[in-house]
Residue frames as a rotation matrix with the C-alpha (Angstrom) as fourth column:
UNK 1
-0.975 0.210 0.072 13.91
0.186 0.951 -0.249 7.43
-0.121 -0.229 -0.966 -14.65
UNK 2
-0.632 0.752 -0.187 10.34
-0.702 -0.454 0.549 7.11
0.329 0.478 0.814 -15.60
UNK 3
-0.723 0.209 0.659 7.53
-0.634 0.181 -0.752 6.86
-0.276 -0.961 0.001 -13.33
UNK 4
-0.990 0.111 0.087 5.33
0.141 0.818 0.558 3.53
-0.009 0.565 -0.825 -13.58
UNK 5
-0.265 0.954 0.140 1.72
-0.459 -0.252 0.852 4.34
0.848 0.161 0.504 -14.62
UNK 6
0.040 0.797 -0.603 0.45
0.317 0.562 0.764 2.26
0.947 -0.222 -0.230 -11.79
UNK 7
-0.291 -0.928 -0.234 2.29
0.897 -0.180 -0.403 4.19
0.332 -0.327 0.885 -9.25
UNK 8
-0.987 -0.073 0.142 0.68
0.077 -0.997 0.020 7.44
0.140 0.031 0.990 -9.99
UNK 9
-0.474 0.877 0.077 -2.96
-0.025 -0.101 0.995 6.11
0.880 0.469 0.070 -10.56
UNK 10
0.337 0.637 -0.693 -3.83
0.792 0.207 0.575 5.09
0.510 -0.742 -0.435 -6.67
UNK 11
-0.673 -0.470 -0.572 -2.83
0.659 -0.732 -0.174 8.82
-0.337 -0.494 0.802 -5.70
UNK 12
-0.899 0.357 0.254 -4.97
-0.009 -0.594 0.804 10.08
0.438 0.721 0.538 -8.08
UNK 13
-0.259 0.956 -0.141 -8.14
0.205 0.197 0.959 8.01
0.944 0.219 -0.247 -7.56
UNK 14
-0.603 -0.267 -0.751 -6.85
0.790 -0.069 -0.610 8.69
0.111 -0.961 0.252 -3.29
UNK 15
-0.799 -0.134 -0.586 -7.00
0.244 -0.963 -0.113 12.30
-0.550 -0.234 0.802 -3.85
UNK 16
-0.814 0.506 0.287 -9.88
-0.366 -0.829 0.422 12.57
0.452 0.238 0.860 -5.90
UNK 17
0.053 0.950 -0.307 -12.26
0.334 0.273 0.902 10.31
0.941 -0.151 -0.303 -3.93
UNK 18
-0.280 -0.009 -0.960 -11.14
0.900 -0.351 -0.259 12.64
-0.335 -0.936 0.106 -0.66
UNK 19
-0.974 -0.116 -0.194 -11.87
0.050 -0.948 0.315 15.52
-0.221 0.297 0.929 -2.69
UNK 20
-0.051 0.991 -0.127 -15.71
-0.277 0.108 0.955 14.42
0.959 0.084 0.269 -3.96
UNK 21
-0.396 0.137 -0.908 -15.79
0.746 0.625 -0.230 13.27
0.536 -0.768 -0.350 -0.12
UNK 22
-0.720 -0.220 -0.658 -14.95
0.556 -0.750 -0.358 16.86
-0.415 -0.624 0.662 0.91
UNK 23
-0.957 0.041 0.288 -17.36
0.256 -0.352 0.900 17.94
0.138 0.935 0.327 -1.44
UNK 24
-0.225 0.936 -0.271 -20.06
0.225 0.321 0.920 16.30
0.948 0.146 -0.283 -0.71
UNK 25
-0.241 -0.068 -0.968 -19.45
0.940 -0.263 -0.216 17.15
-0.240 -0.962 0.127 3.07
UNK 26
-0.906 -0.121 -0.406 -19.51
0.196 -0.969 -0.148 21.03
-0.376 -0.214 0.902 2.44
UNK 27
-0.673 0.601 -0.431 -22.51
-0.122 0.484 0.866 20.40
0.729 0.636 -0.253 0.09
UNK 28
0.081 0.645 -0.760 -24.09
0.601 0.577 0.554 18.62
0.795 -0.501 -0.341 3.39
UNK 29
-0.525 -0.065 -0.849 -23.10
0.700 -0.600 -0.387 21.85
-0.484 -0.797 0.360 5.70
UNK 30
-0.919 0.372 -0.131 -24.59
-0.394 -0.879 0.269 24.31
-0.015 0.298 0.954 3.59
UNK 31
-0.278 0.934 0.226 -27.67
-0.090 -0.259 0.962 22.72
0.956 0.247 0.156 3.68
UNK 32
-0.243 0.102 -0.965 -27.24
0.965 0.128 -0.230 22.08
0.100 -0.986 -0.130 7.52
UNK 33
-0.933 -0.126 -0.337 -26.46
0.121 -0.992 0.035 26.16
-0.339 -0.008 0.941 7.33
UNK 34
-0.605 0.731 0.316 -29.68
-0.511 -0.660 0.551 27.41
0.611 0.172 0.773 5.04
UNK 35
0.183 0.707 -0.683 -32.11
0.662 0.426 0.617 24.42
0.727 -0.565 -0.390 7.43
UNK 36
-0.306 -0.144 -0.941 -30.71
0.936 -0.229 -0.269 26.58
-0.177 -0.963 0.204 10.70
UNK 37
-0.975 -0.170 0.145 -30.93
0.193 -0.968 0.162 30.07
0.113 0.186 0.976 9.21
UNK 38
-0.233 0.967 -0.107 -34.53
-0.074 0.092 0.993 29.26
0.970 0.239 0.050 7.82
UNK 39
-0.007 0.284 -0.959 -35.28
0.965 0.253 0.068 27.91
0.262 -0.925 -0.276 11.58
UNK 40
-0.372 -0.296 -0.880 -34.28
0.813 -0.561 -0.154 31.31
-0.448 -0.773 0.449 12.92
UNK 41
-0.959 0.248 0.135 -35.72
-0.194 -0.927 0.321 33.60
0.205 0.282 0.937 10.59
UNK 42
-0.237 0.849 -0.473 -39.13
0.066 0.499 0.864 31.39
0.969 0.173 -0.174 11.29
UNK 43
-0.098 0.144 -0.985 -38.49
0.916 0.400 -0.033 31.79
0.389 -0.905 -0.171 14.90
UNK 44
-0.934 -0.355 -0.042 -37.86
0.357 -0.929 -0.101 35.42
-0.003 -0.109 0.994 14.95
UNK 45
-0.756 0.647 0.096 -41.07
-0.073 -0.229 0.971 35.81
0.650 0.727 0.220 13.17
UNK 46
0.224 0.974 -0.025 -43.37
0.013 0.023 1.000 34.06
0.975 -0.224 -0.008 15.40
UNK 47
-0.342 -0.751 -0.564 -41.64
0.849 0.010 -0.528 35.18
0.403 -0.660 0.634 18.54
UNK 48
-0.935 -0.159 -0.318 -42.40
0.221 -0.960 -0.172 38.57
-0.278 -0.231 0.932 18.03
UNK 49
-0.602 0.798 -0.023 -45.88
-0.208 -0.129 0.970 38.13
0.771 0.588 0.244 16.46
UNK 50
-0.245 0.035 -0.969 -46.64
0.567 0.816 -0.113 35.78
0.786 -0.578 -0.220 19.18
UNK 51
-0.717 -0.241 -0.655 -45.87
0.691 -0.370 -0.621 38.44
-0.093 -0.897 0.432 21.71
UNK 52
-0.854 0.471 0.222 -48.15
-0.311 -0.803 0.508 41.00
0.418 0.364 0.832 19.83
UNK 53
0.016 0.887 -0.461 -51.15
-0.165 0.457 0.874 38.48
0.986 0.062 0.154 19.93
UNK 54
-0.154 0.209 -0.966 -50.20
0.873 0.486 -0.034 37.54
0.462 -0.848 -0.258 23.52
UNK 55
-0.942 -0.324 -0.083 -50.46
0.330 -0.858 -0.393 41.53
0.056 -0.397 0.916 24.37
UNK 56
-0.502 0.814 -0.292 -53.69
-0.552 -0.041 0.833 41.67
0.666 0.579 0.470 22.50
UNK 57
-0.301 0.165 -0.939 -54.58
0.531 0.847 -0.021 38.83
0.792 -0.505 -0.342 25.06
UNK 58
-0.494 0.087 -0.865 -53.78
0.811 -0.313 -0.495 40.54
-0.314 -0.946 0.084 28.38
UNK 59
-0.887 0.459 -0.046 -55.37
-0.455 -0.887 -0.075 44.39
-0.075 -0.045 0.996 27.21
UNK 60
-0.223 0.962 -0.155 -59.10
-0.271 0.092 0.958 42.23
0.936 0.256 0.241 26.44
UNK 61
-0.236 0.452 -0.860 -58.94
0.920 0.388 -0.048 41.27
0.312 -0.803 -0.508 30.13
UNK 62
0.125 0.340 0.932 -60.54
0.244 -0.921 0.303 44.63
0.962 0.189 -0.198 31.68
UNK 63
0.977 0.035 -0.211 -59.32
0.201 0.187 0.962 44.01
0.073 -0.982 0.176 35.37
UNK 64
0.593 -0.795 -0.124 -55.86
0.770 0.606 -0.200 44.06
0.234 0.023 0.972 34.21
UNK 65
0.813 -0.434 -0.389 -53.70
-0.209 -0.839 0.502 47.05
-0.544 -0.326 -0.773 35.77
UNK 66
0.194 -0.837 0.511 -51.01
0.934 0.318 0.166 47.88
-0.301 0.445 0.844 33.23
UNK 67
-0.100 -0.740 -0.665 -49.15
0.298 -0.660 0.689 50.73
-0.949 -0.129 0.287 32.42
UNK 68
0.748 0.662 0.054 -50.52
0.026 0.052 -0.998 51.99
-0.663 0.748 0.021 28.89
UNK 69
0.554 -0.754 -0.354 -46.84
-0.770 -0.625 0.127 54.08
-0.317 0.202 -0.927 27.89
UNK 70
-0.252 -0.803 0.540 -44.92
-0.632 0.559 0.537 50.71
-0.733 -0.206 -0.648 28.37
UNK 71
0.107 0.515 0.850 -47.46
0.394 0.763 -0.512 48.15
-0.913 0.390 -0.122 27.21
UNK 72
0.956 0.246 -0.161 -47.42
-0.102 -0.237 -0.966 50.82
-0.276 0.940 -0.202 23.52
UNK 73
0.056 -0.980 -0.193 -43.47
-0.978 -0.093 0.186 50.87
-0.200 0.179 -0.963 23.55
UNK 74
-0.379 0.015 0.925 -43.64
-0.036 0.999 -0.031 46.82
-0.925 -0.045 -0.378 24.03
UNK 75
0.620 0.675 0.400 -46.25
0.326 0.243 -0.914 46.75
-0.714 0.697 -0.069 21.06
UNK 76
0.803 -0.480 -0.353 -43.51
-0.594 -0.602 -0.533 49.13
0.043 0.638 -0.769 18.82
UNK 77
-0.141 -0.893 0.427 -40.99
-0.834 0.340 0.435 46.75
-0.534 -0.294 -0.793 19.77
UNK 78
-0.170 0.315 0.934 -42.55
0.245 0.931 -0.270 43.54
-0.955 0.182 -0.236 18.76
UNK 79
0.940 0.290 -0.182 -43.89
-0.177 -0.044 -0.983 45.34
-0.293 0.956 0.010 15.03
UNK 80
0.388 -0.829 -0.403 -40.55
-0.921 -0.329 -0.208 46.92
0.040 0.452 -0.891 14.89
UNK 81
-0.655 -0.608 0.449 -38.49
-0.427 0.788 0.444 42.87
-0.624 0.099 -0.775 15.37
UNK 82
0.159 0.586 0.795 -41.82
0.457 0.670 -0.585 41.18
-0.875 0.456 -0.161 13.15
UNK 83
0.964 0.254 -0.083 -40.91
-0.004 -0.296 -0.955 43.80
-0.267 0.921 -0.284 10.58
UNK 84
0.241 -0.970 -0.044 -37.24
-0.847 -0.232 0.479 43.10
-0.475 -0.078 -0.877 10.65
UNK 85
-0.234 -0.351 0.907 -37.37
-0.282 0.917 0.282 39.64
-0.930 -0.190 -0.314 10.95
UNK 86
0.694 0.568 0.442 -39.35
0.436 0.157 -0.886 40.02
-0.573 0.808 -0.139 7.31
UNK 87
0.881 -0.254 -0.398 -36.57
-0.472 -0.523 -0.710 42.23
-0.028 0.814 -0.581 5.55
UNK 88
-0.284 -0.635 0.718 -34.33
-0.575 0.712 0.403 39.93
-0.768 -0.299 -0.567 7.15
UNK 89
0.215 0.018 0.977 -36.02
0.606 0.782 -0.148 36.99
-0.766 0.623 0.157 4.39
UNK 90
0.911 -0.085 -0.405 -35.69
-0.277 -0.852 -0.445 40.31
-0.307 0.517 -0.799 2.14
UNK 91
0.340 -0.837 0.428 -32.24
-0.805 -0.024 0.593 39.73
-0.487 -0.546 -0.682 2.75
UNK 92
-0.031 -0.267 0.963 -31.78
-0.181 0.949 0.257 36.05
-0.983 -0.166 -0.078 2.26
UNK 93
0.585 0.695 0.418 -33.82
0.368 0.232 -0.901 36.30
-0.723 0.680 -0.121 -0.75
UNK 94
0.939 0.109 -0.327 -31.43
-0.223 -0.528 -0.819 38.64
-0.262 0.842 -0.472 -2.67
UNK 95
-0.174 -0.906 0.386 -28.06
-0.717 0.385 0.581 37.63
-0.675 -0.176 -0.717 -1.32
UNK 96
-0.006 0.020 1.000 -29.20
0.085 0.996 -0.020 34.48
-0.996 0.085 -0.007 -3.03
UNK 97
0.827 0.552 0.109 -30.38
0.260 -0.203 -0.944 35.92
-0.499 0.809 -0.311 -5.88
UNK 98
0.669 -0.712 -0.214 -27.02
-0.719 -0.693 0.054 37.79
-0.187 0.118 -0.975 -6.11
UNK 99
-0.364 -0.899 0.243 -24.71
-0.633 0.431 0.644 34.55
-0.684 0.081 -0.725 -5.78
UNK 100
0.534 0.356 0.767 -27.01
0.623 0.447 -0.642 32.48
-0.571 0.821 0.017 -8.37
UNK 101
0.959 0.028 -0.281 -26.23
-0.171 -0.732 -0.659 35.28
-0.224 0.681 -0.698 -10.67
UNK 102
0.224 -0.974 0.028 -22.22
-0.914 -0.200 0.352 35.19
-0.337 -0.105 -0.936 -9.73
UNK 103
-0.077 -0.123 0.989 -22.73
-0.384 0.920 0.085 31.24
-0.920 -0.373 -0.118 -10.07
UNK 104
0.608 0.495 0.621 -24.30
0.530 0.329 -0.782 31.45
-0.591 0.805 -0.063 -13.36
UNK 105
0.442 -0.814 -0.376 -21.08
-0.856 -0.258 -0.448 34.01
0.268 0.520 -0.811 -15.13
UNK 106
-0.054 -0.826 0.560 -18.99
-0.790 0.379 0.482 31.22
-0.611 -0.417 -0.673 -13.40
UNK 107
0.080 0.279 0.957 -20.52
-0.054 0.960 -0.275 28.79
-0.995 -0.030 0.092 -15.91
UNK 108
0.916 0.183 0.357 -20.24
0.347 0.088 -0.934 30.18
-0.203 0.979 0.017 -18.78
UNK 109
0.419 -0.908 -0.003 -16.74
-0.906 -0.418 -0.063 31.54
0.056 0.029 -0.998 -18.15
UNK 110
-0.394 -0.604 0.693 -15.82
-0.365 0.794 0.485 27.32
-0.843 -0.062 -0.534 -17.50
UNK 111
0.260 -0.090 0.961 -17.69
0.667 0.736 -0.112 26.90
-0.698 0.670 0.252 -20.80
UNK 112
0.811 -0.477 -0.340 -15.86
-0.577 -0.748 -0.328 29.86
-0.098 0.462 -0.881 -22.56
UNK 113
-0.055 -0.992 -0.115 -12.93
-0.952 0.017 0.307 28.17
-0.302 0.126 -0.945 -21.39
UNK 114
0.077 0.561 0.824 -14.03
0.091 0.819 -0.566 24.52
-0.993 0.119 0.012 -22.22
UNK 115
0.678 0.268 0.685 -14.38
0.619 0.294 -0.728 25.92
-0.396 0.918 0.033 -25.97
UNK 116
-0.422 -0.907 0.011 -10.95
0.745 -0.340 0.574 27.98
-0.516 0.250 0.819 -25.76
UNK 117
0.680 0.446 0.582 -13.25
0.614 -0.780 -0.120 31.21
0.400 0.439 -0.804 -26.09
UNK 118
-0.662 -0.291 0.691 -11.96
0.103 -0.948 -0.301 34.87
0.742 -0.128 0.658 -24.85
UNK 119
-0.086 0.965 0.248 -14.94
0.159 -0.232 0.959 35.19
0.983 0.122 -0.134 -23.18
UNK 120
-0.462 0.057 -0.885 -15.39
0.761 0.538 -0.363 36.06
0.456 -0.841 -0.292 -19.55
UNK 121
0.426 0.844 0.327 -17.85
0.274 -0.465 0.842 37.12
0.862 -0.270 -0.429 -17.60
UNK 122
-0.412 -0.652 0.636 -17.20
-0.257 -0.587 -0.768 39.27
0.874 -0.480 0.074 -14.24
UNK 123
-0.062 0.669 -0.740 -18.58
0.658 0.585 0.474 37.48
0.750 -0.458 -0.477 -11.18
UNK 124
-0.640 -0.525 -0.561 -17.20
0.727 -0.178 -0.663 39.61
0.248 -0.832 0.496 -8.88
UNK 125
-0.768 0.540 0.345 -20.06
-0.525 -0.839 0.145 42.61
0.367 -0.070 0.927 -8.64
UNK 126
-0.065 0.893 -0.445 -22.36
-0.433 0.376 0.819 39.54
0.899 0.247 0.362 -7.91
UNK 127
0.365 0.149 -0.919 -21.17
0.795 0.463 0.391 38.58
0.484 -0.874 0.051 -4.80
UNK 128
-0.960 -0.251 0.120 -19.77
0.096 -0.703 -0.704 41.88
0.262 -0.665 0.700 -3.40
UNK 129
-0.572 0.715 0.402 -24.07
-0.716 -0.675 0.180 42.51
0.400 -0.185 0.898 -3.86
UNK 130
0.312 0.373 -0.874 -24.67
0.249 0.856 0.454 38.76
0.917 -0.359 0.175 -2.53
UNK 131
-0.199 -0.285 -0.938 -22.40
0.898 0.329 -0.291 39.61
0.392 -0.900 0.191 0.40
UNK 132
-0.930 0.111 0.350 -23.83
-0.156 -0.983 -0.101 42.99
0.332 -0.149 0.931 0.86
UNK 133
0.234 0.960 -0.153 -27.84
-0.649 0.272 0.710 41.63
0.723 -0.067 0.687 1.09
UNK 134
0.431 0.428 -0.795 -26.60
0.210 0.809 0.549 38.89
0.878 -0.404 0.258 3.45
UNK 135
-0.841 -0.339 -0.420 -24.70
0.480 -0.111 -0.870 41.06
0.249 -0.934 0.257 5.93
UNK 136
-0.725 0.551 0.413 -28.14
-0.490 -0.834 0.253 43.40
0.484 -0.020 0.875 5.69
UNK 137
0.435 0.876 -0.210 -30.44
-0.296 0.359 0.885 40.42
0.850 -0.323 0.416 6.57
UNK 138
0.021 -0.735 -0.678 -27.97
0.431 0.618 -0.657 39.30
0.902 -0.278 0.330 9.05
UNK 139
-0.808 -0.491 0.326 -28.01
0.323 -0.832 -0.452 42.17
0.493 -0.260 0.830 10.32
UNK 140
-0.147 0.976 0.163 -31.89
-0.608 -0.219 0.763 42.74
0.780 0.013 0.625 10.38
UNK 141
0.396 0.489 -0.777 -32.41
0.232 0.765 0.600 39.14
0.888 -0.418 0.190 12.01
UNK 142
-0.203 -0.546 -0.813 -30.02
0.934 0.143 -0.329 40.22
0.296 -0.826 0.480 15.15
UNK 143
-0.916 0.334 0.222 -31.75
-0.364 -0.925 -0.106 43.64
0.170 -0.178 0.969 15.38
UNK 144
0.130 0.991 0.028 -35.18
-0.433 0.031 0.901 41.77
0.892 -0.129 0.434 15.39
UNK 145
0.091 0.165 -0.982 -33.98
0.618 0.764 0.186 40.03
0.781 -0.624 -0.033 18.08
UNK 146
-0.892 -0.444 -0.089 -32.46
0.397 -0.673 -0.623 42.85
0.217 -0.591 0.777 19.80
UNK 147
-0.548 0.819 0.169 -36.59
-0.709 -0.562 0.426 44.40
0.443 0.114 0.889 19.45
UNK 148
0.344 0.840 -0.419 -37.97
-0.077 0.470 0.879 41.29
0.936 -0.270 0.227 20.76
UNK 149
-0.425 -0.482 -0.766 -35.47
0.823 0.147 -0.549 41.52
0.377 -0.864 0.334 24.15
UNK 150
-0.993 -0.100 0.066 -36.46
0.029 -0.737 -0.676 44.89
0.116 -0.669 0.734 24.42
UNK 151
-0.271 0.962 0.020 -40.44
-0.529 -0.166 0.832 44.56
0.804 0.215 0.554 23.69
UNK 152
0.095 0.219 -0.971 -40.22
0.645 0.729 0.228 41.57
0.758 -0.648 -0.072 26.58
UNK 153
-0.544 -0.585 -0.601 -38.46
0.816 -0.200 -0.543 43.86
0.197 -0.786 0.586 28.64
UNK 154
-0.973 0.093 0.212 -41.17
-0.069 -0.991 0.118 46.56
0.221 0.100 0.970 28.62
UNK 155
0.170 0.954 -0.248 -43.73
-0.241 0.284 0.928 44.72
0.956 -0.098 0.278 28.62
UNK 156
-0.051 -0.225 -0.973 -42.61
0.894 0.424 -0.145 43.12
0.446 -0.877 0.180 32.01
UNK 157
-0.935 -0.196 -0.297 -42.18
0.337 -0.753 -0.565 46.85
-0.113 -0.629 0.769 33.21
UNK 158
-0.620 0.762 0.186 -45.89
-0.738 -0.647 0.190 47.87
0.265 -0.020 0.964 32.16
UNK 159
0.185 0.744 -0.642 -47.10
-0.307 0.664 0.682 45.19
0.933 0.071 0.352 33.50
UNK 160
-0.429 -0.185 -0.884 -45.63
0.708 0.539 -0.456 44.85
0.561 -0.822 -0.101 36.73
C-alpha cells in the first residue's frame, strides 16, 4: 500500500520546525553560557585586584597595626588569583580558537561532501586542543578563586 504524500508532509514540517526550535534554543544557551563565563572571568579579575588596591589602602594609613608576614602572603595571594584569572581568558581565548578551527574542517568536509569529493579534513585534534585550553582556563578561573579565599583569609589574620 502506498503512503499518501500528504500524510508524510505534516511530520516532516512537525519535526523540522521542533528541530530549528531546538536549535535556536541551544544557540540561545550558549550565549547565556559565554555572557556568564565572561561575567566570572570579569569578576575574578576585579575581585582580586580590588583587594590589592584595597591593601594598598589600609598600609598608607600609618596608625594601622598589622602583621607585615600575613598582610605580604595576602598581597601573593591576590597577584597570584589576578594572574590566574588572566590565563584563565588565555584559556577561553584558545579553546575557542581551537573549536573555530575544528568548526571550519567541519565545513569543508560538508562541502567535500556536497560536491561528492574524497576529501576530509580531521576535526578531531581541534577539539581534543579546544577541550584541553578550556579545562586549563577552567581550571585557572577556580584556582584564582581558590587565591582570592585564601588572600581574604590572611589578610583578616594580619590584620586582626
Amino acid at each position: 500500500m502506498k503512503e499518501n504524500q500528504s500524510d508524510v508532509v505534516p511530520y516532516y514540517d512537525t519535526n523540522r520546525r521542533d528541530y530549528e526550535a531546538y536549535m535556536a534554543e541551544a544557540a540561545q544557551r550558549l550565549q547565556f553560557q559565554h555572557d556568564f563565563s565572561q561575567s566570572a572571568l570579569k569578576t575574578l579579575v576585579l575581585v582580586n585586584g580590588g583587594a590589592i588596591i584595597a591593601l594598598f589602602t589600609f598600609l598608607g594609613h600609618e596608625r594601622a597595626a598589622f602583621d607585615l608576614l600575613w598582610l605580604k602572603r595576602s598581597f601573593a595571594s591576590f597577584a597570584g588569583g589576578l594572574g590566574l584569572a588572566m590565563f584563565a581568558y588565555f584559556g577561553a581565548f584558545y579553546s575557542q580558537a581551537s573549536y573555530m578551527l575544528a568548526v571550519h574542517k567541519q565545513a569543508i568536509n560538508s562541502r567535500s561532501a556536497m560536491a561528492r569529493l574524497d576529501h576530509r579534513e580531521d576535526e578531531s585534534s581541534e577539539e581534543k586542543r579546544g577541550d584541553t585550553f578550556l579545562k586549563v582556563g577552567v581550571g585557572a578561573a577556580l584556582l584564582s578563586l581558590g587565591s582570592f579565599a585564601g588572600g581574604a583569609i590572611a589578610a583578616l589574620i594580619g590584620l586582626a
